[in-house]
N, C-alpha and C positions, 0 to 999 in steps of 0.2 A: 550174465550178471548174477551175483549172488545176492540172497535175499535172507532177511533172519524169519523163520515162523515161528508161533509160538506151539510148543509139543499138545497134545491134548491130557497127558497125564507123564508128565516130570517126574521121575526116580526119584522118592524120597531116600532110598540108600546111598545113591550120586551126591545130593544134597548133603547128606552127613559127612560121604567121603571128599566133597570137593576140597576144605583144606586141608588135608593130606595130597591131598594128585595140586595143592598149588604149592606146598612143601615142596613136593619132590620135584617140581617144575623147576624151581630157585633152586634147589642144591645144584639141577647139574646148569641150571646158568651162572651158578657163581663158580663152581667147578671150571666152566670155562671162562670167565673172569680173571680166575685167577692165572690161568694157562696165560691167556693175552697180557698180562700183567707182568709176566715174566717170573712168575710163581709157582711152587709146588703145590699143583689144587689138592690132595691130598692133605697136604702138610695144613693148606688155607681151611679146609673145610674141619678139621678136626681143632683148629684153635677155633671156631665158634660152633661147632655141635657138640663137642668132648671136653676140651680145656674147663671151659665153664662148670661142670659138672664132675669135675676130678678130685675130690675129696670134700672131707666136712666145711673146711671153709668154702671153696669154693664156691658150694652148693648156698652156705649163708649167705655169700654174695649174692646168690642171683633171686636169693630171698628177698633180699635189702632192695633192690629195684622192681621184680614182678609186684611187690607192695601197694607203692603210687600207681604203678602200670592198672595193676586189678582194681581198686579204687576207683578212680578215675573211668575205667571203659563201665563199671557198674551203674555210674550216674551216664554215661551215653547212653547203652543200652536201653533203657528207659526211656532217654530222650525220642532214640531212630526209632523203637517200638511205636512211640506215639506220635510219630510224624513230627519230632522238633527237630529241629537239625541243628542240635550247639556245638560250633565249632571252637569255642574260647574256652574249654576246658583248660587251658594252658594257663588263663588269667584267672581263673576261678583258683588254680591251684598257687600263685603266685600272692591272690588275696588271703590264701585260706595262712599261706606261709607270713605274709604280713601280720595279717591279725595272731594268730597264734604266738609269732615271734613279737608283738606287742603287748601282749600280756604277760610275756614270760620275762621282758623289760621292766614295766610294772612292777611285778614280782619284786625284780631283782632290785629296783629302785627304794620299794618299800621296805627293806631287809628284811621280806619274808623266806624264810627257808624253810628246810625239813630233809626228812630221809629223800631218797634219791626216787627220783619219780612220784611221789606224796603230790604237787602240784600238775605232772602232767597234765591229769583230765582239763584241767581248765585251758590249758593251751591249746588242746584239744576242739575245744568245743570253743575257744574264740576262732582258730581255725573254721569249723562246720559254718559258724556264723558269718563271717566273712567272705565265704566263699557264696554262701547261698545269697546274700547282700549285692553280691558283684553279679552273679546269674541275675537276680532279680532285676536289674537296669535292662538289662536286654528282655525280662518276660515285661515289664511297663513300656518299654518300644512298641515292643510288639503287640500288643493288649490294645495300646490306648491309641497308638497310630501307625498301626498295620506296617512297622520297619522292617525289615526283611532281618529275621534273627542270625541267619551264616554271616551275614556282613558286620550284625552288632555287632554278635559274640566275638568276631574275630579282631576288628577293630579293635574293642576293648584287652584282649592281648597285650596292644602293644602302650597303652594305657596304663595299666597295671604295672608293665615292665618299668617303665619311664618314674611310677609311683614307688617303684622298689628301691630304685636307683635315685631321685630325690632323698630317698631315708637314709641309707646306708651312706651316699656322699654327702648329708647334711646332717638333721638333728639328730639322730639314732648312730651317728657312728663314732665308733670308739675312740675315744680320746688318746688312750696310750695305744693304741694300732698301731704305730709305725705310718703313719697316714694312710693304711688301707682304709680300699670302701667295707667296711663289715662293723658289725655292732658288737658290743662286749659278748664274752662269750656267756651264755645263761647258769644261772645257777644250776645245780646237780638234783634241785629239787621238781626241776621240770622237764627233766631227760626222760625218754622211754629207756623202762630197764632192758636190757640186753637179754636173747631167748636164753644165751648161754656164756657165761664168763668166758671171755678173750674173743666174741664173735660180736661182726657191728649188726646182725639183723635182731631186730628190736620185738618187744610183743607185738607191736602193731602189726606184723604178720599175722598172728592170731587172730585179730580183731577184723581184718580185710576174709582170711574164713568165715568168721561168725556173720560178716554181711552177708557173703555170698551167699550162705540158707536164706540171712533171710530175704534177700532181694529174690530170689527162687520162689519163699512164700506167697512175697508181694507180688510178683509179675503173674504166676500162674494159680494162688491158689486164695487169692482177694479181687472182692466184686469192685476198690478201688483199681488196679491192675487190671482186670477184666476191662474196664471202662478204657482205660488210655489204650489198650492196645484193640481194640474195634475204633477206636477213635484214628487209629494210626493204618491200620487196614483197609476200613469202610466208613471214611468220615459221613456221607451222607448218611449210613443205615447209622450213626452212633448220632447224627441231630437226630433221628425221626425216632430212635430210642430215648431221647431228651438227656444223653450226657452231655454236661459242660463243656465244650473244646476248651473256653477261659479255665476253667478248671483244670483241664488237663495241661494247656502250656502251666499256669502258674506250676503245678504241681512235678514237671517231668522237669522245670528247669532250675526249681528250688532244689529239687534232688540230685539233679545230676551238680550243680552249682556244690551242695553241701558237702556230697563224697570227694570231691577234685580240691574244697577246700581242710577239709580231714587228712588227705594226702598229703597237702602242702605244710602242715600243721608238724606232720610224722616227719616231716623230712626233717625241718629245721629242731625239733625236739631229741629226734632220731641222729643219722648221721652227721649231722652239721652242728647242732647245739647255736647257730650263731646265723644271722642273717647276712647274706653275701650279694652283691649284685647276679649268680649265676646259683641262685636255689633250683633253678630245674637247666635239667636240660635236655627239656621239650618230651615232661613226662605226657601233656595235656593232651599234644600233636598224635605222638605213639600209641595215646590209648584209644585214638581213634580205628589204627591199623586193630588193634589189640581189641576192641567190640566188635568188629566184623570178622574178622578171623576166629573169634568165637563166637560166633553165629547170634552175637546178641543173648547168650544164652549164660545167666552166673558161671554153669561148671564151665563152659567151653571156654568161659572168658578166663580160666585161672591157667589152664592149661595153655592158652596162647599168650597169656602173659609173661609164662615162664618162658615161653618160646622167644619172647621179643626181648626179655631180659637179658635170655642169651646173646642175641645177635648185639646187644649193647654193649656185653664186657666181651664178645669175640673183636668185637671192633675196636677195644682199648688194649687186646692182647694182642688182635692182630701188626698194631700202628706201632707197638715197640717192640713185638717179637720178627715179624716178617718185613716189617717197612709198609704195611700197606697204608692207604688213606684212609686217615677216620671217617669220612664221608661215604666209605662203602657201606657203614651199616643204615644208610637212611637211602641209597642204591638198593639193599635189601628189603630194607622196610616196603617200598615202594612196587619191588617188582614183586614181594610177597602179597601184597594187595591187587594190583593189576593183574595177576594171573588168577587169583581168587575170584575178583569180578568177571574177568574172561571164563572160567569154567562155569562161574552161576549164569552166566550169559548161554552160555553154550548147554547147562543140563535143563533151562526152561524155554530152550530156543532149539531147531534144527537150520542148517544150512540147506537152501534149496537152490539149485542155480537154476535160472531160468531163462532160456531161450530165446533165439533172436525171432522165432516163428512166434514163439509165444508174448513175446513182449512185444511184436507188432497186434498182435489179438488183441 
């Protein structure tokens, strides 16, 4: 019978390297994927490790979606640091895309104009507020009657969706549409400008760096951050130090809520300019893979968000270059997490087999 122990002193270098040895675990299973598929795994593995990364634009592509992805796993982060486990980042980001795209309605209703991007901020920051609005339903479950927050947060998901979908097939959709579900398209005053003429990745890549410091700040180098994360490590040593837990859920799900609704704000300002019943597509879900795969850690999270950005346009390159199924990149997403947790499994754990002489002892 084998048995898991725990090591007495775990490899912190193992620890650093585990998502690389779970990188390379997934290349050669998709490598052989692709074999059983009746594919050239070569051919498979370089439309999503290479393709994506083949020139200026391409690279602005995979700008345009690590964006929400880094966003989004930065308000997680925070949350698994401190023991909250919000899984409705997807709805956070869907409200933050509602509200943003309701102000920039507004906007546009009130014939307020200006230079291009002159109104952004405000969509912006109906976004943050909307998003943190929709988190906060699940911190007063949780608060006032002990609800299990992975079931709100998730639940509320598809609430959200259902709420997008009411707007865009009811009072917010455009009238001269063609009877699409989508809303007029927003005025020019409320667009993120472009990083660079003829490219769709917008500032708000910028702005997703300048969090990342400072989430880095907050996490390691403030006594508020200090508190949630011994809160999330040693709850009881963090009562008997007299920090808040209430403190700490309002606080990790207002934040993680505000960034997933900032995200959802950039999109519809950003790429889309208009609200559609398919604003994400399942930025929330993936930044989950996307905080764990960077160890919970700002830089780690930018780096693995480019990495899942990848796997998102190899999967839209792959589906019309190769014929493959769009649903392998969430087959990737999947087994790049699984073999992640199996390696963290395995560098704070050994296998022991233990015997039938011994197991009658």
């Amino acid at each position: 019978m084998l048995r898991l122990e725990p090591r007495a002193e775990p490899s912190r270098l193992m620890a650093w390297l585990s998502p690389l040895i779970a990188l390379a675990l997934t290349t050669v299973l998709a490598a052989m994927l692709f074999a059983w598929l009746g594919k050239d795994p070569v051919a498979g593995l370089r439309i999503y490790l290479v393709e994506p990364l083949n020139g200026a634009r391409a690279i602005s592509e995979v700008a345009l979606k690590a964006t929400p992805l880094v966003l989004c796993a930065l308000g997680l982060a925070v949350c698994f640091r401190s023991n909250v486990w919000n899984i409705g980042a997807e709805g956070q980001f869907l409200l933050g895309a509602i509200a943003g795209g309701g102000v920039a309605l507004w906007l546009h209703g009130q014939g307020i104009t200006g230079a291009r991007g002159a109104y952004a901020p405000l969509v912006l920051a109906g976004g943050v507020v909307g998003g943190a609005a929709w988190a906060a339903v699940t911190a007063l479950l949780r608060d006032r009657f002990n609800a299990n927050e992975i079931l709100v947060s998730l639940m509320l998901v598809y609430v959200a969706q259902q709420l997008l979908n009411y707007l865009v097939f009811g009072p917010w959709k455009d009238p001269k549409g063609f009877n699409f579900p989508q809303t007029p398209t927003f005025d020019a005053s409320t667009w993120l400008p472009p990083i660079a003429a003829g490219y769709r990745a917008h500032v708000g890549t910028w702005v997703a760096l300048a969090l990342v410091a400072v989430f880095w700040v907050f996490l390691f180098r403030s006594w508020r951050g200090y508190q949630l994360q011994v809160g999330g490590l040693a709850p009881a040593a963090a009562r008997y130090a007299g920090f808040s837990s209430r403190a700490a859920l309002w606080t990790a799900l207002l934040l993680s809520g505000a960034m997933a609704g900032l995200a959802g704000a950039m999109e519809v300002a950003g790429p889309l300019r208009q609200l559609t019943p398919h604003v994400s597509t399942g930025y929330g879900f993936t930044a989950i893979i996307v905080a764990f795969v960077g160890r919970l850690h700002p830089a780690g999270i930018v780096f693995s968000g480019v990495l899942l950005s990848m796997m998102l346009i190899g999967g839209e390159l792959g589906q019309s270059r190769l014929g493959l199924p769009n649903a392998l990149s969430g087959v990737f997403q999947g087994l790049l997490l699984f073999l992640l947790l199996a390696c963290d499994t395995l560098i704070h754990h050994r296998l022991r087999w233990i015997g039938a002489r011994r197991r009658a002892a």
